[in-house]
C-alpha positions as CSV (number, residue, x, y, z in Angstrom):
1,X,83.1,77.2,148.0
2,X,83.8,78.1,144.6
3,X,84.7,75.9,141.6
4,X,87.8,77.0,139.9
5,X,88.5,75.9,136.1
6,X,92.3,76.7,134.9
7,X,93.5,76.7,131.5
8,X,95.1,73.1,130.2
9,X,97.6,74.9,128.3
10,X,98.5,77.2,130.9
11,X,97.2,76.6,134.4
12,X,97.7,80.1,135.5
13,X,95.2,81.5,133.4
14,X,91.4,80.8,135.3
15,X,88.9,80.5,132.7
16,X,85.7,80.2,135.0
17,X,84.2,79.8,138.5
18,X,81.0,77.9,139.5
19,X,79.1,78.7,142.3
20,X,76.5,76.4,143.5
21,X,73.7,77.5,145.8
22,X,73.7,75.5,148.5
23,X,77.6,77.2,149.0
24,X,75.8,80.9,150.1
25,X,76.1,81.4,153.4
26,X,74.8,84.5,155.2
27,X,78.6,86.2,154.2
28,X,79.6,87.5,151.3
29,X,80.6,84.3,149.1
30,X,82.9,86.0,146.1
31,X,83.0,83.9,142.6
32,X,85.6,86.3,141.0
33,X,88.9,87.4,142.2
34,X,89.2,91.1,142.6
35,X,91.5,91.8,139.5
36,X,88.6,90.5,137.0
37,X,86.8,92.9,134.7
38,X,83.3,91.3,136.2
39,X,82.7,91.3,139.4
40,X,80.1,88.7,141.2
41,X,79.3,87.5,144.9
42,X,76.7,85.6,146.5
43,X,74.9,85.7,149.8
44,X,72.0,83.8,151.4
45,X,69.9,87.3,153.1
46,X,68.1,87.2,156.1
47,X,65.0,89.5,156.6
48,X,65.9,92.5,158.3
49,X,69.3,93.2,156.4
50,X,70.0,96.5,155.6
51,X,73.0,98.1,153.5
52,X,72.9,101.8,153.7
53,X,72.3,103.9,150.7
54,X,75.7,104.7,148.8
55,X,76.3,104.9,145.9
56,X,79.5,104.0,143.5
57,X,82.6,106.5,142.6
58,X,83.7,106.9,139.2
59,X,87.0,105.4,138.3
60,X,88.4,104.8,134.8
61,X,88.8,100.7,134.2
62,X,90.2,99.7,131.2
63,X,89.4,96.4,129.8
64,X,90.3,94.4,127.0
65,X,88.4,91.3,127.3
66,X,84.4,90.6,127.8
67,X,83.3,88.1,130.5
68,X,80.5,86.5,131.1
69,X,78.4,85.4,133.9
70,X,75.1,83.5,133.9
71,X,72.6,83.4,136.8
72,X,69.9,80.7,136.8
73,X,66.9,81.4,138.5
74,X,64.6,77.9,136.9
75,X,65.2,75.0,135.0
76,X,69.0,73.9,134.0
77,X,71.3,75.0,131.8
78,X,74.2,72.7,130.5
79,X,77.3,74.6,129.9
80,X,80.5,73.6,127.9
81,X,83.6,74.9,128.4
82,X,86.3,75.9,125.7
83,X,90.5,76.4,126.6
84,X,92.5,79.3,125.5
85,X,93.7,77.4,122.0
86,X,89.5,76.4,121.4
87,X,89.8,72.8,122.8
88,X,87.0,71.5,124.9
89,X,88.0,71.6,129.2
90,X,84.6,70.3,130.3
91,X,80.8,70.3,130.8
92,X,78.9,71.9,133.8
93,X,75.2,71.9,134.4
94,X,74.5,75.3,136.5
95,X,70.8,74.8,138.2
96,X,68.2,76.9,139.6
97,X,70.1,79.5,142.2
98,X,73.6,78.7,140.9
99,X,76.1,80.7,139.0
100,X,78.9,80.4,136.5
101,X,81.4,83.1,135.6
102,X,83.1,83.0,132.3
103,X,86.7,84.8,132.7
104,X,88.4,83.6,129.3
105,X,86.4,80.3,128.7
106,X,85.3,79.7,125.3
107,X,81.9,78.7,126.4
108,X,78.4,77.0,124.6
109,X,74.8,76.6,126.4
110,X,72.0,74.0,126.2
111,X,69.2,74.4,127.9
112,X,67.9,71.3,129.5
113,X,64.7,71.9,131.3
114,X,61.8,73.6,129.3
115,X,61.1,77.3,130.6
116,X,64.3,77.6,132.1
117,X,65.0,81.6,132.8
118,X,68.2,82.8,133.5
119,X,70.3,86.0,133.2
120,X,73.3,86.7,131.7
121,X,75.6,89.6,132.4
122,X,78.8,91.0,130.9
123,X,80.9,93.9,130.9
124,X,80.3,96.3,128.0
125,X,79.7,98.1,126.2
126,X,78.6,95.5,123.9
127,X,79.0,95.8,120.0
128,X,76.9,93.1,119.1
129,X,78.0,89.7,118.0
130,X,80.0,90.8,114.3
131,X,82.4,92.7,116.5
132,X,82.0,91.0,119.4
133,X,81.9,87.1,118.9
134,X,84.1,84.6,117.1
135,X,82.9,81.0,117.2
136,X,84.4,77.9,117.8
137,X,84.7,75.0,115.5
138,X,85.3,71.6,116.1
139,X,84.2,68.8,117.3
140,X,81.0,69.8,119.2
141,X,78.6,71.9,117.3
142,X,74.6,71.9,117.6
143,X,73.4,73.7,114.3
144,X,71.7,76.3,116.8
């Protein structure tokens, strides 16, 4: 199962999905629906799985729009989340094993267990944060 967050200012537009480890099964558990730009799934592997060698075609996808998703492998991470028009939605803590998937969330992080490690992943290329990032003001900000 798959936490969905919607827009507030128009609940068609997903912003994020949360997946939670102890939602893996042994089947493929997808976080994002198959039109996004990123694409992640989960799945608890038993020893002894195979998937043969292959390897991807090449297809021209255009994008627009860079997500986002973070995989934590120790510790906790608090994430908040930001609507379309910049106004908070909610907080999320994603711990070890789980997953969050920004779509069009505005989005901060605060780590709240000392050596957490976790990976982050987005659709590029990437044009570093001048070109890339434009930051939220209002009424949450850390000074980091």
């Amino acid at each position: 199962m798959t936490k969905k967050i919607y827009s507030k200012v128009d609940d068609t537009i997903l912003l994020a999905s949360v997946l939670d480890k102890e939602y893996l099964s042994e089947y493929r558990t997808d976080i994002c629906p198959p039109e996004e730009f990123l694409q992640v799934s989960g799945r608890y592997l038993k020893a002894g799985t195979f998937v043969p060698p292959h390897k991807h075609t090449k297809i021209v996808r255009n994008t627009n729009l860079t997500q986002e998703a973070w995989v934590v492998l120790q510790g906790v991470v608090k994430a908040r989340l930001y609507d379309i028009d910049d106004t908070f939605i909610e907080e999320i803590n994603i711990s070890s094993g789980s997953c969050i998937v920004f779509f069009r969330a505005g989005h901060s992080l605060e780590v709240l267990e000392d050596n957490t490690i976790f990976y982050e992943f987005k659709n590029g290329p990437y044009y570093g944060t001048k070109i890339d990032k434009q930051n939220i003001t209002g009424e949450y900000q850390t000074g980091n």
